[in-house]
Structure formats: C-alpha cells, structure tokens
PyMOL CGO cylinders between C-alpha atoms (Angstrom):
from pymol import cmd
from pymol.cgo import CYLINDER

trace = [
    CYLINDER, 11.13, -0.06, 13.66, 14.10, 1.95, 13.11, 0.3, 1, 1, 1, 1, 1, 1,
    CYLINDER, 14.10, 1.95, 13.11, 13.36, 5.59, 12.40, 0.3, 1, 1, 1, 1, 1, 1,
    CYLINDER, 13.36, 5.59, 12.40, 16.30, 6.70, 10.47, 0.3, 1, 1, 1, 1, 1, 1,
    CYLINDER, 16.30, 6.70, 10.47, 15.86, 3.62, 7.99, 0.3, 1, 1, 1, 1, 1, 1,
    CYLINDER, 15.86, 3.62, 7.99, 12.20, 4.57, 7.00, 0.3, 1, 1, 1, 1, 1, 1,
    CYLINDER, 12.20, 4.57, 7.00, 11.59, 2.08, 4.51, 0.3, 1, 1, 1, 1, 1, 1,
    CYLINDER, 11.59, 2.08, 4.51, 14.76, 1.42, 3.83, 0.3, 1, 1, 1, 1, 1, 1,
    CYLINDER, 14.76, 1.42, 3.83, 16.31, 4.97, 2.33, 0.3, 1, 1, 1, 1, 1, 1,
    CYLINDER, 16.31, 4.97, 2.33, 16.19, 3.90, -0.83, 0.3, 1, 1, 1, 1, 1, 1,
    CYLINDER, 16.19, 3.90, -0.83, 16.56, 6.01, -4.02, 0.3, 1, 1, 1, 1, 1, 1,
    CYLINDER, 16.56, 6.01, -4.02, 13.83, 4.15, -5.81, 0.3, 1, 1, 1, 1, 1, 1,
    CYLINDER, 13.83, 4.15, -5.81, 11.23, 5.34, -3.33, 0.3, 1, 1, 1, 1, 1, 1,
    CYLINDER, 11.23, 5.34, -3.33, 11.67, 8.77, -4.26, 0.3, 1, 1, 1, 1, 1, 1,
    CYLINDER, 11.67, 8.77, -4.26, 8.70, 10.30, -4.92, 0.3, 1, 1, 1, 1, 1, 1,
    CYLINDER, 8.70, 10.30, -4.92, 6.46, 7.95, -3.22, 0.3, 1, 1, 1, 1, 1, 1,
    CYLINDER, 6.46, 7.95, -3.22, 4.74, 7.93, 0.46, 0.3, 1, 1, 1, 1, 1, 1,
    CYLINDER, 4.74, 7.93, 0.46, 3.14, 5.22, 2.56, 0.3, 1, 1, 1, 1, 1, 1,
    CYLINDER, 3.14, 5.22, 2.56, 0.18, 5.04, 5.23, 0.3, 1, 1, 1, 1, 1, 1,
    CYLINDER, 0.18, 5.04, 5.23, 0.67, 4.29, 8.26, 0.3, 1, 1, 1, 1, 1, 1,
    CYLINDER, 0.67, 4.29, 8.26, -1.90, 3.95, 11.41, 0.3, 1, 1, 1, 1, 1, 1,
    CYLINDER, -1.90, 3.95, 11.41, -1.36, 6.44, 14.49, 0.3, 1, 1, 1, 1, 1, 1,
    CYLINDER, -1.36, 6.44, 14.49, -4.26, 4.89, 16.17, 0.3, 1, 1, 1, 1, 1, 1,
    CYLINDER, -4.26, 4.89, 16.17, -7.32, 2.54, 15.10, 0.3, 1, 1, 1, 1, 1, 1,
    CYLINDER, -7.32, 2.54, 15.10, -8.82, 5.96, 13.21, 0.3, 1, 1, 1, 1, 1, 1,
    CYLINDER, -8.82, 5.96, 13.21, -5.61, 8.05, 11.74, 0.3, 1, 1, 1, 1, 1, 1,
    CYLINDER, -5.61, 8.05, 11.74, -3.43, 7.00, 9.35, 0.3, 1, 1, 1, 1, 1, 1,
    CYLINDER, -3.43, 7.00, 9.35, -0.25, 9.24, 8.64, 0.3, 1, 1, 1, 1, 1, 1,
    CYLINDER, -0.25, 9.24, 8.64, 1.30, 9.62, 5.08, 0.3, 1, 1, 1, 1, 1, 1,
    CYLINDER, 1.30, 9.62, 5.08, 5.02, 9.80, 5.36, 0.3, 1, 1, 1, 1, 1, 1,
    CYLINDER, 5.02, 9.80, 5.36, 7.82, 10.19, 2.34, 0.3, 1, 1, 1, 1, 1, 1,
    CYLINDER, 7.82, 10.19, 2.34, 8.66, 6.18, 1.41, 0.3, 1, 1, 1, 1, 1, 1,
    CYLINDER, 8.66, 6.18, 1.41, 12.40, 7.12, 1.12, 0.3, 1, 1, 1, 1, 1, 1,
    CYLINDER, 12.40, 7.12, 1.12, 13.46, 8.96, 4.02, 0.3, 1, 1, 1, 1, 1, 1,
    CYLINDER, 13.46, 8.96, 4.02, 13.73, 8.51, 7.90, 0.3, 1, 1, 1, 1, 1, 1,
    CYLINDER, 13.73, 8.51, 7.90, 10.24, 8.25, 9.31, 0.3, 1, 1, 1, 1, 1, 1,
    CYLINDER, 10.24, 8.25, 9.31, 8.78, 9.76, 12.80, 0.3, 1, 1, 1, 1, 1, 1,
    CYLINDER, 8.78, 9.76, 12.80, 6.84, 6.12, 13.20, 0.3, 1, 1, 1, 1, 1, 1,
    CYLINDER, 6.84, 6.12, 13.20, 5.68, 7.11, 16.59, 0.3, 1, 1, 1, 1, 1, 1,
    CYLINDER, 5.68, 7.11, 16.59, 5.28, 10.94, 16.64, 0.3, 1, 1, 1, 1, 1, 1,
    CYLINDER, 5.28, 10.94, 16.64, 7.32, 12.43, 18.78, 0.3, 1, 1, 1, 1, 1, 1,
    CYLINDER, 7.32, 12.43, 18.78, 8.99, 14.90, 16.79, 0.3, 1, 1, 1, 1, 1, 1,
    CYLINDER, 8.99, 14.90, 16.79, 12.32, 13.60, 16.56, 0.3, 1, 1, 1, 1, 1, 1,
    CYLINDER, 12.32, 13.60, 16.56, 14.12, 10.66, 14.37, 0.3, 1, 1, 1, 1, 1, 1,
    CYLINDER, 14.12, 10.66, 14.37, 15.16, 8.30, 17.15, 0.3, 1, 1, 1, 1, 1, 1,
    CYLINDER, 15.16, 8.30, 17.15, 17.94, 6.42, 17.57, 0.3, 1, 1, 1, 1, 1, 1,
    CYLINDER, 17.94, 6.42, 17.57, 16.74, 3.27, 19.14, 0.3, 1, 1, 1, 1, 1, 1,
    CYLINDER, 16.74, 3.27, 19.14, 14.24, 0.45, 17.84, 0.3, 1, 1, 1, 1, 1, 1,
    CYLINDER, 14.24, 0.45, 17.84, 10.50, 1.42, 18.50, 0.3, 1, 1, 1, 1, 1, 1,
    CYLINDER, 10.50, 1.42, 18.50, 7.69, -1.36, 18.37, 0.3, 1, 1, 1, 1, 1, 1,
    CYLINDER, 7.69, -1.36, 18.37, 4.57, -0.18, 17.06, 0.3, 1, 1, 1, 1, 1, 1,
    CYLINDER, 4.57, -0.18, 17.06, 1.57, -1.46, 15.30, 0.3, 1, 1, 1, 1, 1, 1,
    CYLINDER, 1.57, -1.46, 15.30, 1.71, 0.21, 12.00, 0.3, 1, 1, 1, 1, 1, 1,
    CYLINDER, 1.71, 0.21, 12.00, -1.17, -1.90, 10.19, 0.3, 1, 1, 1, 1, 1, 1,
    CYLINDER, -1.17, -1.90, 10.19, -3.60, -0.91, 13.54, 0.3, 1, 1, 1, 1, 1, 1,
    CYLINDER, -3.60, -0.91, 13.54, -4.07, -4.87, 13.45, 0.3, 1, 1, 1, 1, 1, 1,
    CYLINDER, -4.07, -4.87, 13.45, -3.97, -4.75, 17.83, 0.3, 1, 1, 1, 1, 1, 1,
    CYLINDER, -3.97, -4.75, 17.83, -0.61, -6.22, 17.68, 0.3, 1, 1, 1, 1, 1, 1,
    CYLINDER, -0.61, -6.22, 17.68, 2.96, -5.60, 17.65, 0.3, 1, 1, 1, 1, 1, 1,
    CYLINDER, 2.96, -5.60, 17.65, 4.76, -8.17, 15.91, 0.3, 1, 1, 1, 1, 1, 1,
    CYLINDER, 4.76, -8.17, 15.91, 6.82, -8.56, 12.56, 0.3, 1, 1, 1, 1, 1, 1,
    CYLINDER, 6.82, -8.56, 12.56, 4.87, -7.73, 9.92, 0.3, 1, 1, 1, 1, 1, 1,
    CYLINDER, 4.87, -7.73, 9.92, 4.69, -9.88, 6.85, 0.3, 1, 1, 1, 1, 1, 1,
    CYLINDER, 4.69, -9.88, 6.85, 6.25, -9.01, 3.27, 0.3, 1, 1, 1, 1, 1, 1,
    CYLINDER, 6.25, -9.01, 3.27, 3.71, -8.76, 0.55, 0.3, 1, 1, 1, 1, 1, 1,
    CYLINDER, 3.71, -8.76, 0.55, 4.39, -10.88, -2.82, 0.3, 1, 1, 1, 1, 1, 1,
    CYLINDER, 4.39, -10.88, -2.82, 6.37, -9.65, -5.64, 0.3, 1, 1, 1, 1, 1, 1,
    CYLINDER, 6.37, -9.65, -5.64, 3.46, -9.64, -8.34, 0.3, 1, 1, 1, 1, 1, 1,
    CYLINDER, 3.46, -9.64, -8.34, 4.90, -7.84, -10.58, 0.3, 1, 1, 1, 1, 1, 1,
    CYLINDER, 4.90, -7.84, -10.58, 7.07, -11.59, -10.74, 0.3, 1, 1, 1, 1, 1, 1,
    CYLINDER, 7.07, -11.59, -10.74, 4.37, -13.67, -12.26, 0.3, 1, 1, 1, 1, 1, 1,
    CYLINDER, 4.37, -13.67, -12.26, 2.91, -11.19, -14.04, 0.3, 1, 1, 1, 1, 1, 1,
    CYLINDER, 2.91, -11.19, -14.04, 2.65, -12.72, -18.12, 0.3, 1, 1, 1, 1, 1, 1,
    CYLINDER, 2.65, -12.72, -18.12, 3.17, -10.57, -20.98, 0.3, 1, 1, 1, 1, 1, 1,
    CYLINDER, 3.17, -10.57, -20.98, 3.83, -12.01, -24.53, 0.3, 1, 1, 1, 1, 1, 1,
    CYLINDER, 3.83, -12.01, -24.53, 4.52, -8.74, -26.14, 0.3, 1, 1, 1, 1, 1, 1,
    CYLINDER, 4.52, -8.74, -26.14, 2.03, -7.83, -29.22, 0.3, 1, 1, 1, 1, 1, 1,
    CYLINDER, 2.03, -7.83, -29.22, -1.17, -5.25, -28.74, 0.3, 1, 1, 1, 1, 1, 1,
    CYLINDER, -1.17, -5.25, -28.74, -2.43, -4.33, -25.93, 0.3, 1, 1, 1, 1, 1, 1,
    CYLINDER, -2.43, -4.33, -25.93, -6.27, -5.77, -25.48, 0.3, 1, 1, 1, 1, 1, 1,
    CYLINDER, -6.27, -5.77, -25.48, -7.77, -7.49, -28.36, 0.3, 1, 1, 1, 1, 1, 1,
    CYLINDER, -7.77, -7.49, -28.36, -8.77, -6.27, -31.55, 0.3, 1, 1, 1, 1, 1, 1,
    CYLINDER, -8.77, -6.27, -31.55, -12.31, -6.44, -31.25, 0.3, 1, 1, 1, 1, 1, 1,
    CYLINDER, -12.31, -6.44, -31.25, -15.17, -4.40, -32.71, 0.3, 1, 1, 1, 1, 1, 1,
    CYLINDER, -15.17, -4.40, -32.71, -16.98, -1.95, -30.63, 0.3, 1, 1, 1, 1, 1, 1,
    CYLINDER, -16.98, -1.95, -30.63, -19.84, -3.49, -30.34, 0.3, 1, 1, 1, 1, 1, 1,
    CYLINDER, -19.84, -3.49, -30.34, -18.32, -6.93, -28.87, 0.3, 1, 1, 1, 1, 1, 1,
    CYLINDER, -18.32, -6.93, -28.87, -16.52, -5.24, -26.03, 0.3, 1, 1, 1, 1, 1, 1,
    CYLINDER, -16.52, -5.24, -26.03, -18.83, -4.95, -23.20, 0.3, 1, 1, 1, 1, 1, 1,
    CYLINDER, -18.83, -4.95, -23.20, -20.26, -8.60, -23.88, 0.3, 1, 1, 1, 1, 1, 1,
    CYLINDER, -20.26, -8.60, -23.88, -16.33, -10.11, -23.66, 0.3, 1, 1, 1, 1, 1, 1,
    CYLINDER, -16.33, -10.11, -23.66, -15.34, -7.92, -20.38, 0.3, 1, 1, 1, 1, 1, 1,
    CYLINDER, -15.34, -7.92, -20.38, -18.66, -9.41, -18.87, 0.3, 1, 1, 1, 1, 1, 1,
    CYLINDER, -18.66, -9.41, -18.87, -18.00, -12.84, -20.28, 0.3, 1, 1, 1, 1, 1, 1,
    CYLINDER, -18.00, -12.84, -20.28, -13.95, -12.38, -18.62, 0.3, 1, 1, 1, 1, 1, 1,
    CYLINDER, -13.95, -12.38, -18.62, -15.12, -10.70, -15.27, 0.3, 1, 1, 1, 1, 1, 1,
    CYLINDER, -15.12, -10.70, -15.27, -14.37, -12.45, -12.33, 0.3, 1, 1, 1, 1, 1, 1,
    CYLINDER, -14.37, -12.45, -12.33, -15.44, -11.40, -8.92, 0.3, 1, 1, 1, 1, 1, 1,
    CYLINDER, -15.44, -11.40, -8.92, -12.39, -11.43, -6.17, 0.3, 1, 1, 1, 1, 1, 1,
    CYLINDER, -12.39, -11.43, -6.17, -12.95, -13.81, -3.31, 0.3, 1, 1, 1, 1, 1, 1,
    CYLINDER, -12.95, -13.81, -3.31, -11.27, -11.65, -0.86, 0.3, 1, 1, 1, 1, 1, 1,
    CYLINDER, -11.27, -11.65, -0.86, -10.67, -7.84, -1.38, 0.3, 1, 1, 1, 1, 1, 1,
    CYLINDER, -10.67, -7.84, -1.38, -7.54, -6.47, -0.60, 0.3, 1, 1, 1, 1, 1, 1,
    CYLINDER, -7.54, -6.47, -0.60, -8.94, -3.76, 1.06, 0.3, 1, 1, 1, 1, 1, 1,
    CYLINDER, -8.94, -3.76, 1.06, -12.17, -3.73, 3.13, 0.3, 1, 1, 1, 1, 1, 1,
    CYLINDER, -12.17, -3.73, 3.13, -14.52, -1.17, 2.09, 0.3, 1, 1, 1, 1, 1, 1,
    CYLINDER, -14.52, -1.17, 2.09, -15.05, 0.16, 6.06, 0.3, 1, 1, 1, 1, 1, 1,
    CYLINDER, -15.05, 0.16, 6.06, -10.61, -0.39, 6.26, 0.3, 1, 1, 1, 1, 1, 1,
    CYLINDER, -10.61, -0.39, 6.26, -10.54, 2.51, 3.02, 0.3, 1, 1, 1, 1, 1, 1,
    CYLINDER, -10.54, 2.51, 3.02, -13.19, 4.30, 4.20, 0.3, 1, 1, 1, 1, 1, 1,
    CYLINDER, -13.19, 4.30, 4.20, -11.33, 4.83, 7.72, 0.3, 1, 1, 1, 1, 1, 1,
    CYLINDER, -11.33, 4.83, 7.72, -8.18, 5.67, 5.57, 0.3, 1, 1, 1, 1, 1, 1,
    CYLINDER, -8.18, 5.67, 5.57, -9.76, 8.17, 3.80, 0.3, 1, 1, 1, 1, 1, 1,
    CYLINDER, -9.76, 8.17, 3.80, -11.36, 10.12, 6.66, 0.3, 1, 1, 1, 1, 1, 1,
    CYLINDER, -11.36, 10.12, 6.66, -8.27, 10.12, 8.42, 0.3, 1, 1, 1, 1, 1, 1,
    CYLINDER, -8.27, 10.12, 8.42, -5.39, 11.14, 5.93, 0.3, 1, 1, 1, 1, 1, 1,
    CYLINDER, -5.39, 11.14, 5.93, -3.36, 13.65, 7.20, 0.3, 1, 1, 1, 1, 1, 1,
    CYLINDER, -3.36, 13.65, 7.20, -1.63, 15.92, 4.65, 0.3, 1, 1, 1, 1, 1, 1,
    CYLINDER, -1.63, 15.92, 4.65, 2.56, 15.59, 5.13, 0.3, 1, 1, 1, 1, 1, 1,
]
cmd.load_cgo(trace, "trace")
C-alpha cells in the first residue's frame, strides 16, 4: 500500500471514508480521498507497506469488487408498482428471496461495530 495514494486521491471520494482492520478486533475509519496512515505510525510514508487490511491472516493483493451499479436494469417509468395497499405485503413476500451468501457475516459487522474508531 502506498500511503500518500489512499485510495487513489480522487475528487469523487470526497466526503466518503472506508474501514479498515488494525488488528483481527479494530477497524479504523479513514477519509476515502486523501493519503491514509494504513499502518499507524503517525506519519504518511514514503515507501510501499504490506498489510492485511481485510484482517483475512494474509497479505496479498486484494481483489476488486464488481461494478454493480453496471448491470443494474432500469426502464425508466414509476418507481414500484401501482398496487393497492392492501396487495403490498402479499407481493413483497411472494418477490422475497433469501441471499445464499451474505455479504457481510453477522459476527464480521458485529466486530466492526464494536471496534469503530471515530477519525
């Protein structure tokens, strides 16, 4: 990781912050579009630092996540149906689907949560 790229210093992360893990039970919020202290030393480093950010017990190259927002379908018109009242909860059941996998494992947000420091 290089410190003084952050996330990549751009403009359109303004505003935003990402989590990253200290250890296996902190995670540390950081500003998404500025240089980032990855391993907490106080300073912006210079050189390349190899940490593991995702607390996974390794320190390799992590892997992008998809563009969604890329196959993500919208014809235009209303948004939802136009459906009485009374039909509403009897179509969302009818439409739910439970997720094989969740993208976040209760214990994994529960650990987050705990450990959030404020920036």
């Amino acid at each position: 990781m290089k410190e003084r790229q952050g996330l990549g210093r751009s403009e359109d992360l303004r505003g935003y912050n990402t989590l990253y893990w200290l250890n296996p039970d902190t995670v540390q919020p950081a500003e998404a579009s500025g240089a980032i202290d990855w391993d907490q030393n106080g300073r912006i480093d210079a050189v390349r630092r190899r940490l593991d950010l995702n607390s996974d017990g390794q320190q390799s190259e992590l892997a992008a996540t998809p563009n969604e927002w890329s196959v993500l379908v919208f014809n235009g018109g209303t948004i939802g149906k136009q459906v009485e009242v009374g039909r509403l909860f009897s179509l969302a059941r009818s439409q739910y689907q439970k997720m094989r996998e969740p993208e976040l494992f209760e214990e994994q947000r529960r650990k987050i949560q705990q450990s959030v420091k404020q920036p």
